[in-house]
C-alpha positions as CSV (number, residue, x, y, z in Angstrom):
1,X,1.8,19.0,18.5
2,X,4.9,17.2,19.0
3,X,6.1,14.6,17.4
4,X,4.7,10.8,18.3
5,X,6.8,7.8,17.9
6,X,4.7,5.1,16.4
7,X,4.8,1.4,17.0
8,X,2.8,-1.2,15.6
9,X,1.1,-3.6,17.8
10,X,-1.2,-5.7,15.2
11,X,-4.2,-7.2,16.8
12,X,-2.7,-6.7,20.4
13,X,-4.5,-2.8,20.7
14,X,-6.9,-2.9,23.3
15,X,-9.5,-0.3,23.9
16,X,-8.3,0.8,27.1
17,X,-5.8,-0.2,29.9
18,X,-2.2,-1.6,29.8
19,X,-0.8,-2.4,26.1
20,X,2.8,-4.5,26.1
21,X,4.9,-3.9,23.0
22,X,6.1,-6.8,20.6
23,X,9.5,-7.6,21.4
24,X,10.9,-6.6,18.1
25,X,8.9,-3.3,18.8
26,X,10.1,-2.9,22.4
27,X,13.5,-3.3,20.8
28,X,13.3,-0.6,18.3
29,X,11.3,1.6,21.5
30,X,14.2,0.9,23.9
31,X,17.5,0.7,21.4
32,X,17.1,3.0,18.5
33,X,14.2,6.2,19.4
34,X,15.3,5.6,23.2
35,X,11.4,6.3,25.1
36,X,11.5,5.9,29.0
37,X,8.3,5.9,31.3
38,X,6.6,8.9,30.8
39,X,7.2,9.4,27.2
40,X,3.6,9.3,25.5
41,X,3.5,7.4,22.0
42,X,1.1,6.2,19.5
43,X,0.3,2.9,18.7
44,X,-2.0,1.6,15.8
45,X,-2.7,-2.3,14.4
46,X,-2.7,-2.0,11.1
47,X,-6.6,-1.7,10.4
48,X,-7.6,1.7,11.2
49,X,-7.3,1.7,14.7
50,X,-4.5,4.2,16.5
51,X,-4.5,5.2,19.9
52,X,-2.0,7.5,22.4
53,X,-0.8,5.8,25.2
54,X,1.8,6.4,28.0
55,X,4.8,4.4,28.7
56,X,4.8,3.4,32.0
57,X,7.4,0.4,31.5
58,X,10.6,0.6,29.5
59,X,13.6,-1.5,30.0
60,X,15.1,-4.7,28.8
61,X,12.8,-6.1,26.2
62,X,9.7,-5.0,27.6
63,X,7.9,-1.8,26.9
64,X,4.7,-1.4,28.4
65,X,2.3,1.7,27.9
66,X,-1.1,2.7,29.0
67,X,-3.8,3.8,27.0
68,X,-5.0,6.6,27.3
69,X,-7.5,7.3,23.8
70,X,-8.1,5.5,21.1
71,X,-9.4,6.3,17.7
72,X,-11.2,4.4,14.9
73,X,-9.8,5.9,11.4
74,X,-12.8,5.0,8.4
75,X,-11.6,2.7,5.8
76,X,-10.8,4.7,2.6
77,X,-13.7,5.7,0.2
78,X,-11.6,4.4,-2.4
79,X,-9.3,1.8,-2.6
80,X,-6.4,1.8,-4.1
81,X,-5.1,-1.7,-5.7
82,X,-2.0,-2.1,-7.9
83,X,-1.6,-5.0,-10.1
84,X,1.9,-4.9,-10.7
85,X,4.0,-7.5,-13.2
86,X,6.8,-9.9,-11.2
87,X,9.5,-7.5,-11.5
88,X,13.0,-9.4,-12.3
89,X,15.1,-8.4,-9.5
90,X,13.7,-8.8,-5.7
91,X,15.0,-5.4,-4.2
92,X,12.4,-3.4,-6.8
93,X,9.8,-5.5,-5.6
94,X,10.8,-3.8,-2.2
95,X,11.2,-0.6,-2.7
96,X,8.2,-0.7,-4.9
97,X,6.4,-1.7,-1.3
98,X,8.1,1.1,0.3
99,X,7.1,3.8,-2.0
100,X,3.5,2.2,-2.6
101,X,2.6,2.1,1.1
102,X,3.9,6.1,1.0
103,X,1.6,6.8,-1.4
104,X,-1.6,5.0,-0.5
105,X,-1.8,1.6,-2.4
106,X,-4.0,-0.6,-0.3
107,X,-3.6,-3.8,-1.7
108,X,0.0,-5.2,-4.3
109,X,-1.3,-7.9,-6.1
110,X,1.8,-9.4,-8.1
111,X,1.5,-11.7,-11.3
112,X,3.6,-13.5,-13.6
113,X,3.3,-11.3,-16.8
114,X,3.9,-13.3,-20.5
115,X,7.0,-11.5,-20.4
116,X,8.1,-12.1,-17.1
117,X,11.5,-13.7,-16.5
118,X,10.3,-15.9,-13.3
119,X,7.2,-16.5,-10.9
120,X,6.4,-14.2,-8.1
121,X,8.2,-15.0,-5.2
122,X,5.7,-14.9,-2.6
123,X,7.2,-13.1,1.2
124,X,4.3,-11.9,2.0
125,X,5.7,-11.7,6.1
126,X,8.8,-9.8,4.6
127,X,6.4,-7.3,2.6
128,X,4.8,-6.9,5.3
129,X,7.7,-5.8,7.6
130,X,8.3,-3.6,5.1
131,X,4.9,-2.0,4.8
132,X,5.0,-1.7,9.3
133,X,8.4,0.4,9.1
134,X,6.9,2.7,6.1
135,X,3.5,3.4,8.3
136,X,5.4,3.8,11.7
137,X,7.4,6.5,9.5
138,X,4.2,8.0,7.5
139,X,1.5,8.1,9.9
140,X,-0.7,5.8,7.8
141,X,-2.6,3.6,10.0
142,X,-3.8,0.5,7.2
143,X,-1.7,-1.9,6.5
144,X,-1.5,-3.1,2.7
145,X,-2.7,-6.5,1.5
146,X,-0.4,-8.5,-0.6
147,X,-1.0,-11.5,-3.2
148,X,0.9,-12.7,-5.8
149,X,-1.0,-14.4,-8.8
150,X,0.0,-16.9,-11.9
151,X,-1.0,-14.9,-14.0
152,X,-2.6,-11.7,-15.4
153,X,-6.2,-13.2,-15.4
154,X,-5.4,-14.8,-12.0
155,X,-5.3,-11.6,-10.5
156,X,-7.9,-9.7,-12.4
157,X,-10.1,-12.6,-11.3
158,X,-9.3,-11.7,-7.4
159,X,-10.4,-8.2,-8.0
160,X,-13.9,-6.9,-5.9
161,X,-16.6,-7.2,-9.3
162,X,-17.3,-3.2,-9.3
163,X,-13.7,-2.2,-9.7
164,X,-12.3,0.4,-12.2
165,X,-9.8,-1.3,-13.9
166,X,-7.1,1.3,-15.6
167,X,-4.5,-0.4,-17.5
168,X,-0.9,1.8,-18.2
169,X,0.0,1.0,-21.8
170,X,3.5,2.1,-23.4
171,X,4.2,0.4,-26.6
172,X,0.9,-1.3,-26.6
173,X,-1.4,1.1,-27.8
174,X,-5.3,-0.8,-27.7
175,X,-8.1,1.5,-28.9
176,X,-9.8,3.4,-27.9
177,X,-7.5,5.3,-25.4
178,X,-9.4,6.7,-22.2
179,X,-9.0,10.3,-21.5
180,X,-5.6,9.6,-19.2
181,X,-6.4,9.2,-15.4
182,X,-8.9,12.5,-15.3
183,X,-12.4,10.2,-15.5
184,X,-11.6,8.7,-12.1
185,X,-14.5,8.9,-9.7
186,X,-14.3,8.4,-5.9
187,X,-15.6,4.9,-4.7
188,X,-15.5,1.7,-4.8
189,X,-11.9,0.3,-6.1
190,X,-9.5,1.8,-8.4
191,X,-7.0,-0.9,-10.1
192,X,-3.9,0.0,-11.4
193,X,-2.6,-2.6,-13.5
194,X,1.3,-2.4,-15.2
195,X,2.7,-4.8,-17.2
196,X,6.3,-5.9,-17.5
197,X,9.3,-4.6,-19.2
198,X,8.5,-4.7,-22.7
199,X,4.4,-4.5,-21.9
200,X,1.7,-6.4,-22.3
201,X,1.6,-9.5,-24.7
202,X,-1.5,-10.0,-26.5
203,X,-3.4,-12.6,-24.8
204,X,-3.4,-10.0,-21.7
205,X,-4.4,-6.9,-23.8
206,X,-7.8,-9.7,-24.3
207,X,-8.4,-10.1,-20.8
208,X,-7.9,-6.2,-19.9
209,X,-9.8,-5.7,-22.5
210,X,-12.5,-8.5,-21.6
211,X,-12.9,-6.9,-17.7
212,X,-13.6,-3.2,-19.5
213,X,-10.2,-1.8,-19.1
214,X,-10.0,2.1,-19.3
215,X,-6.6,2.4,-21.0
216,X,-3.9,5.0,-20.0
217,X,-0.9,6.5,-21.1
218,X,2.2,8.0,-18.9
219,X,3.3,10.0,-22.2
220,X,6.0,9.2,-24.7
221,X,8.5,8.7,-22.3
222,X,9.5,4.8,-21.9
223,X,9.1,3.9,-17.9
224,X,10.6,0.8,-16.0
225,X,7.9,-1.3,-15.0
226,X,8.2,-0.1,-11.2
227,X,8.3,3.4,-12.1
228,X,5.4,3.5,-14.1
229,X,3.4,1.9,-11.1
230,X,4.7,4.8,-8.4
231,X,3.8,7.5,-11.1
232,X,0.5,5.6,-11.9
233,X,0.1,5.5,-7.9
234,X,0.2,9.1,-7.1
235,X,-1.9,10.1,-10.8
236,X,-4.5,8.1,-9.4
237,X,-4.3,9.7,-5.6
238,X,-4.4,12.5,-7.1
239,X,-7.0,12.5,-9.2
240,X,-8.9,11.3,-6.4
241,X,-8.1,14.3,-4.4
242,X,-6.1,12.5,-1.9
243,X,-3.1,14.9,-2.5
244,X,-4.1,18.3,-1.3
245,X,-4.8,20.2,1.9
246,X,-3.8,18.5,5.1
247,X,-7.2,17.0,6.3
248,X,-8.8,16.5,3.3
249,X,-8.2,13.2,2.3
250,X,-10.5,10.4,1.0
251,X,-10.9,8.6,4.2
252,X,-7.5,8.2,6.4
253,X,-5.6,4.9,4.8
């Protein structure tokens, strides 16, 4: 099948008849992939739903297709969340976004660590921009949630009760140590939580600890922060089998 340019349409994607692109989508349609009537794309809003569609309007600022099929994707059977530290410099916080969306995180959840330098610096729109450009290039059809917290326990209290809570030590070393990522088990929500440069203080080893943390290990190897939470990202996909045969994944994210 040949390739489908994606655009993202958010809660504009009707079931059938005429869909108009965004302006800053009709832009990108227009300007940089260059689609003219006739051209059949793919649209999706963010929340499962995608759905090929034919341009019958493209010029100016306005890009206007008609629908042609559309398709509800099933929520994932697990969720993914990362509970990442504030990292110190904004562009990692970025490109830990980028990266994250590639590899199925469904929800950031940033806190302000003991060891953190500053507060999260919530841009939740910006992320989110982010995330749209990473799906339209992926073929993911979900959209991320983001959150920033004020601390550790802040965001451990926004989890969903039921969730698997795996915490990636380094330095800190609680007992007893789980058997790596291997005892995952599909379901419910998976929570990857990393700790900042220098790892977790003790006070946050007590709450981990406290929610029935299953502690991890990435090896002997010493990690940035953001690092550890892409490695611990795909570990966890693919312990969930998320990372094998084309059309075999846990439910399309």
């Amino acid at each position: 099948m040949a390739h489908l340019h994606r655009f993202y349409v958010g809660e504009g994607l009707p079931e059938s008849g005429d869909c108009d692109l965004s302006p800053e989508e009709a832009h990108h349609a227009v300007r940089v992939v260059r689609v003219r009537a006739g051209d059949v794309i793919a649209l999706f809003d963010g929340r499962g739903c995608e759905a090929t569609a034919t341009v019958t309007e493209a010029r100016g600022g306005v890009v206007r297709a008609a629908i042609a099929s559309v398709e509800h994707r099933p929520a994932p059977t697990t969720r993914v969340e990362l509970v990442q530290a504030w990292l110190h410099r904004d562009k990692a916080v970025e490109e830990l976004i980028r990266r994250g969306t590639e590899f199925g995180v469904d929800a950031f959840r940033f806190y302000r660590a003991r060891r953190s330098e500053r507060a999260p610096r919530e841009a939740v729109e910006k992320w989110t921009r982010i995330a749209v450009e990473v799906c339209k290039q992926c073929g993911r059809s979900r959209l991320p949630m983001f959150s920033a917290a004020a601390s550790l326990e802040e965001a451990l209290d926004g989890l969903p009760d039921a969730s698997r809570v795996l915490a990636a030590a380094q330095d800190v070393m609680p007992e007893p140590m789980s058997e790596a990522l291997s005892g995952i088990a599909p379901g419910g929500t998976a929570a990857l939580v990393v700790g900042p440069e220098g790892d977790f203080a003790e006070e946050e080893v007590g709450a981990l600890r406290a929610r029935g943390a299953h502690w991890t290990s990435f090896g002997a190897l010493t990690f940035r922060s953001e690092v550890a939470a892409m490695l611990g990202a795909v570990l966890v996909r693919y312990e969930l089998g998320d990372l094998g045969p084309h059309g075999m994944p846990r439910g399309t994210s």
